[in-house]
VOGU-3710 file (C-alpha; in Angstrom, 3 decimals, decimal comma):
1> xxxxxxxxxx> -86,259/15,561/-17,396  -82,597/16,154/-18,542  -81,195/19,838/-17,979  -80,129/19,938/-21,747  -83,651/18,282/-23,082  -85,189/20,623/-25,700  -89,078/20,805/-25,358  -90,911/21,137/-29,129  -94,021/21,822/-29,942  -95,681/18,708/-32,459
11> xxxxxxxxxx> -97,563/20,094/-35,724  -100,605/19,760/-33,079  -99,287/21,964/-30,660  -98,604/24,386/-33,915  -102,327/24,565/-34,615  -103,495/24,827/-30,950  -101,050/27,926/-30,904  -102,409/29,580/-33,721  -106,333/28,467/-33,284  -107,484/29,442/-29,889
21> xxxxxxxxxx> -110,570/27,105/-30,547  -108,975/24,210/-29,299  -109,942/25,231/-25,424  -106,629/25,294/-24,218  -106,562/27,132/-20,641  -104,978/30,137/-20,817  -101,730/29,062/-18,609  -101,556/26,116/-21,137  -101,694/27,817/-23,945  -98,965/30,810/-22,654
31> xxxxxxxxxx> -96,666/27,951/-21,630  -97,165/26,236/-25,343  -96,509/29,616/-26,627  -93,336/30,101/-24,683  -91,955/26,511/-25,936  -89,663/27,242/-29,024  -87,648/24,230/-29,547  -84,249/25,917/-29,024  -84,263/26,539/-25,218  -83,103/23,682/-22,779
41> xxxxxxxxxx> -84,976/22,206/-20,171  -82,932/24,187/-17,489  -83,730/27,454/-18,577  -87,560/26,788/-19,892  -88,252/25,380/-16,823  -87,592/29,381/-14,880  -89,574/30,725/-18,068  -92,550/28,340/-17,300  -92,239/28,707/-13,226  -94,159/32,127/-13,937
51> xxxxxxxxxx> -97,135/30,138/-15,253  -97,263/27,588/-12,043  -95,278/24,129/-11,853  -93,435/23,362/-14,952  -93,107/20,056/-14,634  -96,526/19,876/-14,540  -97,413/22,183/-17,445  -95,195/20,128/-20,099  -96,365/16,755/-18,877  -100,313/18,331/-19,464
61> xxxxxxxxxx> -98,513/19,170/-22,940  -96,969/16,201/-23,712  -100,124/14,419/-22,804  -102,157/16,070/-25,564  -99,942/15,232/-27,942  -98,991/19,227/-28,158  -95,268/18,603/-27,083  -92,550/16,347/-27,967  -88,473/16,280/-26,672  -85,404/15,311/-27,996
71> xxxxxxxxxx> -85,194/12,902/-25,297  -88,485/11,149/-26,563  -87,031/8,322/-28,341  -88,685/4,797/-29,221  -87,703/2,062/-26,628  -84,365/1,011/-27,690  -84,761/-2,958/-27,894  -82,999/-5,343/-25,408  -80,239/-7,512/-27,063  -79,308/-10,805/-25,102
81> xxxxxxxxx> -75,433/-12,207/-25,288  -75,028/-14,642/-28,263  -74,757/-17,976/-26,601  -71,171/-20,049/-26,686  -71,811/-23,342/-29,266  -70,937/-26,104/-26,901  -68,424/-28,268/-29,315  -68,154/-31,612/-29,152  -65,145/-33,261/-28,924
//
């Protein structure tokens, strides 16, 4: 994770906030709650260290689909050098 990365919650982890019925443990749901999409990695991550390991706690969030980052981008595709035409002479 990147110092600057922004952690934000998907319209999932909206819902789980709001409805307590979707059996998130408590430290889960306190971390989820603490995640507000402006603060950067650097400074979350003290915020969260009062719940227990934060790296751990947004990869458990991530994982159910209740967190997203600005970092998580689609694969960026591979592009190979244009071959040189051999001319014949």
């Amino acid at each position: 994770m990147f110092d600057v990365e922004i952690f934000y919650k998907t319209e999932l982890g909206r819902l789980a906030v709001g409805d307590r019925s979707y059996g998130l443990h408590q430290r889960l749901r306190a971390a989820l709650i603490l995640i507000d999409g402006k603060t950067p990695w650097l400074k979350l991550r003290a915020m969260l260290a009062q719940l227990g390991d934060p790296d751990s706690l947004v990869q458990q969030l991530t994982e159910l689909g209740l967190l997203e980052s600005d970092h998580s981008l689609p694969a960026m595709p591979i592009f190979q050098p244009a071959r040189e035409h051999a001319t014949a002479h």
